[in-house]
DRENPA-3360 file (N, C-alpha, C; in nm, 2 decimals, always signed):
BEGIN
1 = XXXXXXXX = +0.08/-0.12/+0.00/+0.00/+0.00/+0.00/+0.09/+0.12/+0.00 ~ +0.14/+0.17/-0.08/+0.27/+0.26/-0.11/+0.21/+0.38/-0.16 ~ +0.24/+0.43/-0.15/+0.23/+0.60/-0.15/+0.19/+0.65/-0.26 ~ +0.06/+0.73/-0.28/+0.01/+0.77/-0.44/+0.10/+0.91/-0.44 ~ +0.16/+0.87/-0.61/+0.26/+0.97/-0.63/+0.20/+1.05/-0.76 ~ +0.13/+1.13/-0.79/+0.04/+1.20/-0.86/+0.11/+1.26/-0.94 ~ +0.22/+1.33/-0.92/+0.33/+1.44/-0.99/+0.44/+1.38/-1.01 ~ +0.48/+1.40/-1.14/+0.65/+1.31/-1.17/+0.70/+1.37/-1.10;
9 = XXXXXXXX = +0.84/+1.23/-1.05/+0.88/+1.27/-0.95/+1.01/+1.38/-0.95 ~ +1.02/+1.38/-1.07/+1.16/+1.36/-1.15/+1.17/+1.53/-1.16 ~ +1.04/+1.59/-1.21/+0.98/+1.70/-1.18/+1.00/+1.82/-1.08 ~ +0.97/+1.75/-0.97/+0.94/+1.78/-0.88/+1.03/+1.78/-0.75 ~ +1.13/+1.65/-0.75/+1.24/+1.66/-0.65/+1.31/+1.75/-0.64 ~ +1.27/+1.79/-0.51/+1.37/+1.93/-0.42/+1.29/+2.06/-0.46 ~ +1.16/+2.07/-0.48/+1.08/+2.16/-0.46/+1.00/+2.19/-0.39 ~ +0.99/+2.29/-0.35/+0.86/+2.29/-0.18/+0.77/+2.32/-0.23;
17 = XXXXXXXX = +0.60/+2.29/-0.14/+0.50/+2.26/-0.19/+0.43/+2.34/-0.25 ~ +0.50/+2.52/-0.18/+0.48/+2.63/-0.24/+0.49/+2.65/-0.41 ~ +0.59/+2.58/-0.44/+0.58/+2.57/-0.59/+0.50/+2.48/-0.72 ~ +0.50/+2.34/-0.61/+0.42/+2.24/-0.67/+0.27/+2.25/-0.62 ~ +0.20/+2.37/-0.56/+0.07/+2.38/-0.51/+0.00/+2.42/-0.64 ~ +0.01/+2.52/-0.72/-0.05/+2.52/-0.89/-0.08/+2.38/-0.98 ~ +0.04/+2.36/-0.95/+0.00/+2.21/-1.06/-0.10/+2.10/-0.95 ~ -0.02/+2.10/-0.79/-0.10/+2.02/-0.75/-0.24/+2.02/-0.73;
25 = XXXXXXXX = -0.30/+2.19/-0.76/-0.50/+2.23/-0.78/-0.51/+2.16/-0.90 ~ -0.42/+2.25/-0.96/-0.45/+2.20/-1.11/-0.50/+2.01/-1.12 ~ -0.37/+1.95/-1.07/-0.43/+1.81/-1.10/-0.58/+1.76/-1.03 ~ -0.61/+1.79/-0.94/-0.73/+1.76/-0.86/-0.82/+1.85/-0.90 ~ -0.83/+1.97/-0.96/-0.91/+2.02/-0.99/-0.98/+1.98/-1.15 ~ -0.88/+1.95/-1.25/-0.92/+1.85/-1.36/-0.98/+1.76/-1.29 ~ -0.97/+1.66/-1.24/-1.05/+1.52/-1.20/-1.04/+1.40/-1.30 ~ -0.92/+1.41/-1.38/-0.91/+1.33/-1.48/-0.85/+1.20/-1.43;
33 = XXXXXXXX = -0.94/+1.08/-1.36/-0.89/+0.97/-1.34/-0.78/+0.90/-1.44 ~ -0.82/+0.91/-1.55/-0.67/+0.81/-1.63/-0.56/+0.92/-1.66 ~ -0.56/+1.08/-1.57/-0.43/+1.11/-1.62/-0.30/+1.10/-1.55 ~ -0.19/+1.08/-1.61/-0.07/+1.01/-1.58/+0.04/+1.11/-1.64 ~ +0.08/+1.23/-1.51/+0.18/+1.32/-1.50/+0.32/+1.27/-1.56 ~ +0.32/+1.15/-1.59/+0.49/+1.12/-1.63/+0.55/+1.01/-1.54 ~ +0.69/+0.97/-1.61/+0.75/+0.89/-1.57/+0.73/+0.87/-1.39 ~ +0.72/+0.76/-1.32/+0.71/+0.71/-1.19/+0.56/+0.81/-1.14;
41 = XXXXXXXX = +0.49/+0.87/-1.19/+0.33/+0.91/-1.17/+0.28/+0.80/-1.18 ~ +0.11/+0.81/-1.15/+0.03/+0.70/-1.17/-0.11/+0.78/-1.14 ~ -0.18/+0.74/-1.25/-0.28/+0.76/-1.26/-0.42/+0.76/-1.13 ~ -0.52/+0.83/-1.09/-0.59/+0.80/-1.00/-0.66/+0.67/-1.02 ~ -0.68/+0.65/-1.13/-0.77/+0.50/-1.21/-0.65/+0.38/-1.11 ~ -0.52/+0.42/-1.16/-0.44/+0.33/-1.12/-0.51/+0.35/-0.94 ~ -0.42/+0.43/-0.82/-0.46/+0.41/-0.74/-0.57/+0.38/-0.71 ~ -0.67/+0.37/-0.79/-0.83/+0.33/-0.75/-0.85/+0.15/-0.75;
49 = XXXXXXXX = -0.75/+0.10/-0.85/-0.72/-0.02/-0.85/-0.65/-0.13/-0.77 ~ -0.59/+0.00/-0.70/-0.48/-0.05/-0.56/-0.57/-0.07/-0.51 ~ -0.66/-0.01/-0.43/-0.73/+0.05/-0.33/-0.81/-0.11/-0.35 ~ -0.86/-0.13/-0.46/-0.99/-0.23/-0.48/-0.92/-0.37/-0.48 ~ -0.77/-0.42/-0.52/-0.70/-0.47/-0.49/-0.71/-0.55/-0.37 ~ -0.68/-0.38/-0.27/-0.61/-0.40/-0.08/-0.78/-0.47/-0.07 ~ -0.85/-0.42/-0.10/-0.97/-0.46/-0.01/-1.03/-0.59/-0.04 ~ -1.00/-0.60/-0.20/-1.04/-0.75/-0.23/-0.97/-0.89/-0.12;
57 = XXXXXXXX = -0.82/-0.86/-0.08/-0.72/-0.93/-0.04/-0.79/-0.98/+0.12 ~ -0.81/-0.81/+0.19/-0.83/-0.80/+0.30/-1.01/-0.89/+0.29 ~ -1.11/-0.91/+0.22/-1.21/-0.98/+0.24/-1.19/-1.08/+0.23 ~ -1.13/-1.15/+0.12/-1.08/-1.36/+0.11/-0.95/-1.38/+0.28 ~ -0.96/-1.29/+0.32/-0.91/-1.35/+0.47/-1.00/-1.42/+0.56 ~ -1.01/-1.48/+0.68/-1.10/-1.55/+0.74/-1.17/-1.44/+0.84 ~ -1.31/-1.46/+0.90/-1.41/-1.34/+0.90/-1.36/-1.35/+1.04 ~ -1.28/-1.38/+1.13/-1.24/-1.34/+1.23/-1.06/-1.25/+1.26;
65 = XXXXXXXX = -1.06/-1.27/+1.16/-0.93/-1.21/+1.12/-0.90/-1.04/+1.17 ~ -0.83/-1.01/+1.25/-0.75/-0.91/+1.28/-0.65/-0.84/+1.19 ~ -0.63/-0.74/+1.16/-0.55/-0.70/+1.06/-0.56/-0.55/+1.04 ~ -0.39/-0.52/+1.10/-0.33/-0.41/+1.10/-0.24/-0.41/+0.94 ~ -0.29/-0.28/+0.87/-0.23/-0.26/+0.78/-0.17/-0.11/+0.79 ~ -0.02/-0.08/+0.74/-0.01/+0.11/+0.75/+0.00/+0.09/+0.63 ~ +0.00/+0.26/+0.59/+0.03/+0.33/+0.45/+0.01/+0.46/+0.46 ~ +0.00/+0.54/+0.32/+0.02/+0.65/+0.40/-0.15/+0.75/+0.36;
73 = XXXXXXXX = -0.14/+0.84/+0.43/-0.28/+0.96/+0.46/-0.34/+0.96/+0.28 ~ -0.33/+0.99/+0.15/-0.42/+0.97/+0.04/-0.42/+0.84/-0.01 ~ -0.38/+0.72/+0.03/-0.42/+0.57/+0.01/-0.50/+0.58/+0.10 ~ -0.48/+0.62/+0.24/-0.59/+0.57/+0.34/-0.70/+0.65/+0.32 ~ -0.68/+0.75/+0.23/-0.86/+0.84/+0.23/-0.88/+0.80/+0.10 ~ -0.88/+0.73/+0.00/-0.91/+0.67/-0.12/-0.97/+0.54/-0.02 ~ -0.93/+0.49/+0.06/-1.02/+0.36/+0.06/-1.14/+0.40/+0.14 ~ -1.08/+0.48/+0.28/-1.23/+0.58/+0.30/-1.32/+0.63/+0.22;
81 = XXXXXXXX = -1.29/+0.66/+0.13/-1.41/+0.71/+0.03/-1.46/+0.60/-0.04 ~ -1.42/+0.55/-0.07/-1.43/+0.41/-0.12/-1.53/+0.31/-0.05 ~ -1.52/+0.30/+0.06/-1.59/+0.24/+0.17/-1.69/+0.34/+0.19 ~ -1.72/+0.46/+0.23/-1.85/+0.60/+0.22/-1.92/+0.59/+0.10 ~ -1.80/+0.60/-0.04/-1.93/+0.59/-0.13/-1.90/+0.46/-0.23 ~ -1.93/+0.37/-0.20/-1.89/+0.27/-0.31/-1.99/+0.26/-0.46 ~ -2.07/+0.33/-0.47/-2.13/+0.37/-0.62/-2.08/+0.44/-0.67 ~ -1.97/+0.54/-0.58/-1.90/+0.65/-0.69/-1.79/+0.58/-0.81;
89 = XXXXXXXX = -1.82/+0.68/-0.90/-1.74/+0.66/-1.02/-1.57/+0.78/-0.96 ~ -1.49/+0.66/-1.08/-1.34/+0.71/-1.03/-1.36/+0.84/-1.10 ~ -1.44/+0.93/-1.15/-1.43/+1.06/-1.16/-1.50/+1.17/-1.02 ~ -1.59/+1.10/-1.00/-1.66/+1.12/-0.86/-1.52/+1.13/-0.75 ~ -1.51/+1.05/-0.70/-1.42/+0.99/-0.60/-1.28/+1.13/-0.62 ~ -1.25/+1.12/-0.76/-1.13/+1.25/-0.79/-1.17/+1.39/-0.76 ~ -1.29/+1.40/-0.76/-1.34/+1.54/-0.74/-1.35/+1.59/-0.65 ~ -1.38/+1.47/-0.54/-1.40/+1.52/-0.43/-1.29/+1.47/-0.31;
97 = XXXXXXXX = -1.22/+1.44/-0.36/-1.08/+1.33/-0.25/-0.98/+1.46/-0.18 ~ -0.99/+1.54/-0.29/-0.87/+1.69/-0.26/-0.98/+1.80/-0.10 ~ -1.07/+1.78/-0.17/-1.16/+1.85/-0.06/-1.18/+1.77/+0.07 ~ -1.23/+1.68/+0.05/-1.26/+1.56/+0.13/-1.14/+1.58/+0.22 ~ -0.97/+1.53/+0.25/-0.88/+1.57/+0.26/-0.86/+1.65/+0.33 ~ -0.93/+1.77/+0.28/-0.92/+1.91/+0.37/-0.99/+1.90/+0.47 ~ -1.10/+1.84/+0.46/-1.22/+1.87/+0.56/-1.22/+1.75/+0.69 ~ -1.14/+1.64/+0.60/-1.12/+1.51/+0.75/-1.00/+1.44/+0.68;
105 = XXXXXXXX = -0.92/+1.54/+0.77/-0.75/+1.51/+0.69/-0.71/+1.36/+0.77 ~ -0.62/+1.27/+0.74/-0.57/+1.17/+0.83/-0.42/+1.21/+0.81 ~ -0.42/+1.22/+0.95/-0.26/+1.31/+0.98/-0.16/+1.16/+1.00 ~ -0.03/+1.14/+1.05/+0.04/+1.08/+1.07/+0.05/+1.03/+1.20 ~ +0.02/+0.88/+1.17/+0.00/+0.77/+1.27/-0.16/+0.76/+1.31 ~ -0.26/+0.86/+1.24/-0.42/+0.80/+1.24/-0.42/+0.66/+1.20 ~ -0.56/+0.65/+1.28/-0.60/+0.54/+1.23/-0.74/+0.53/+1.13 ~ -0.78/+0.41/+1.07/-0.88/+0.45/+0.97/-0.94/+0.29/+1.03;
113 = XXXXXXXX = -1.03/+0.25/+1.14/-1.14/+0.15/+1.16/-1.17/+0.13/+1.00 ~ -1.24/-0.03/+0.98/-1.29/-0.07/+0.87/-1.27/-0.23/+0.93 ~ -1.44/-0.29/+0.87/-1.49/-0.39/+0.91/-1.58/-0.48/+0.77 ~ -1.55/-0.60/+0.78/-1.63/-0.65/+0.67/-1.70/-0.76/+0.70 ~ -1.81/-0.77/+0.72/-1.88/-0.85/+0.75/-2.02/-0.87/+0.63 ~ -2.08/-1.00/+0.61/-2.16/-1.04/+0.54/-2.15/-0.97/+0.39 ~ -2.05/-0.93/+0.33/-2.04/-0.90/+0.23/-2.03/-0.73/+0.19 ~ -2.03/-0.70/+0.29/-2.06/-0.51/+0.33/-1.92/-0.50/+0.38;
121 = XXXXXX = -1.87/-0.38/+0.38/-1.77/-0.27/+0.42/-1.83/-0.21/+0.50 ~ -1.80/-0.18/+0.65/-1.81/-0.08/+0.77/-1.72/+0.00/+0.79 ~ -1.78/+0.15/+0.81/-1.62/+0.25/+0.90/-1.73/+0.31/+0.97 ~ -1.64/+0.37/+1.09/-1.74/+0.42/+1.20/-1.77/+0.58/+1.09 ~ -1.91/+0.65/+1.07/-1.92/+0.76/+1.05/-1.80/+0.88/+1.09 ~ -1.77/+0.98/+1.02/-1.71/+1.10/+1.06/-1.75/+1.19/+1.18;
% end
């Protein structure tokens, strides 16, 4: 569960966020799930596939199962939103993840509850 890297990196190494903040609205403000900034970027579509991946993995586990997983604060609010709205479309989900974010940030070393039982996805409300 590794780190969504939205901006080449190659780009962007050794710049502070003051200068990568334009492009960084810019990208979330487009909402273009299949776009792909360049070399070691990845697409939101991509991360949406992680996400569906981790959770597929985490349900074929046994339904008593315990399981600590880290990663970092925009994997862990892609699967939160993910789990809140699972009818959204990966353009949905892009539009609102940058705001979302702002409004119920997950800071370093939060945690993100999530429960799967009878075929459903649980997280405690916000």
């Amino acid at each position: 569960m590794e780190e969504f890297t939205y901006l080449e990196p190659s780009r962007w190494n050794g710049t502070s966020r003051q200068a990568r903040l334009p492009h960084i609205e810019a990208y979330w403000g487009n909402a273009d799930p299949g776009h792909c900034d360049g070399p070691g970027a990845e697409s939101f579509e991509t991360l949406m596939g992680r996400v569906r991946r981790t959770l597929q993995r985490f349900e074929a586990l046994p339904a008593d199962a315990l399981v600590y997983a880290f990663s970092h604060g925009q994997f862990m609010q892609a699967v939160r939103q993910s789990l809140l709205h699972p009818t959204w479309t990966a353009q949905q989900k892009m539009a609102n993840l940058w705001i979302f974010n702002a409004e119920y940030p997950i800071l370093n070393a939060d945690q993100l509850e999530a429960s799967f039982d009878a075929g459903r996805w649980y997280t405690p409300p916000l």
